[in-house]
N, C-alpha and C positions, 0 to 999 in steps of 0.2 A: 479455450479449455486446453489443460495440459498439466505434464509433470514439472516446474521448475527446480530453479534452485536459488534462496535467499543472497542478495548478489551486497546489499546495502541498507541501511536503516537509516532514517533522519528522525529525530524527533518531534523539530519544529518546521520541516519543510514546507518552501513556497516556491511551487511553480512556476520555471525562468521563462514560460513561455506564457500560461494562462494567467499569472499574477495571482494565483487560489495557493491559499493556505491547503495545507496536507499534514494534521498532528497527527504522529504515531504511522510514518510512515514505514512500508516495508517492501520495497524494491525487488521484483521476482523476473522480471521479463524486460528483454531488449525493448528501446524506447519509449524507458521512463517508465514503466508501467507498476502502479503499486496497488497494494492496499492501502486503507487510511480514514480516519474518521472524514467522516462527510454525509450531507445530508443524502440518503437514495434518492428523493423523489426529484433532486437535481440533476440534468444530465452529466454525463463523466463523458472524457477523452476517453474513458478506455482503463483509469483504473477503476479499482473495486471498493466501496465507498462501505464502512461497517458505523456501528453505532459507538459513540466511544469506548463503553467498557470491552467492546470486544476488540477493536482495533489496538487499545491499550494491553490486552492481552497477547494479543498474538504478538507485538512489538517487544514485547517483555519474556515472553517463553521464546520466541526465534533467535536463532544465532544464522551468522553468515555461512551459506553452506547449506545449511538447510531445506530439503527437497519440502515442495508448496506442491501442493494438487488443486486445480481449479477444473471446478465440475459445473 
C-alpha cells in the first residue's frame, strides 16, 4: 500500500522473469510492480491483477507521472 507514481506503460508486456503475459500494463512501483489484466484467483508476484475492462482503462486514462494510490 502506498502513494506512487505512473513510472511506464506496456501494452503487450511479458514478464522477463515469470514468462506471463501482462496486457495493459501500468508500472507504479520499484521491481516491476504493476497493474494489468490477469486472472485474480491466480497467484501474482506482487502485481495487482484487474479484469480487462478495467485494466484497459486505467492503461488509457494514466499518463507517466501520474500519482497511483494502492489501498
Amino acid at each position: 500500500p502506498g502513494t506512487f507514481r505512473v513510472a511506464f506503460k506496456s501494452r503487450d508486456h511479458v514478464s522477463s522473469i515469470y514468462d506471463a503475459e501482462m496486457p495493459w500494463s501500468v508500472f507504479f512501483a520499484d521491481g516491476g510492480i504493476a497493474f494489468h489484466q490477469g486472472d485474480p484467483d491466480n497467484a501474482s508476484a506482487g502485481c495487482v491483477k484487474l479484469d480487462e475492462e478495467d485494466a484497459r482503462a486505467f492503461f488509457d486514462h494514466l499518463q507517466v507521472g501520474d500519482p497511483v494510490q494502492v489501498v
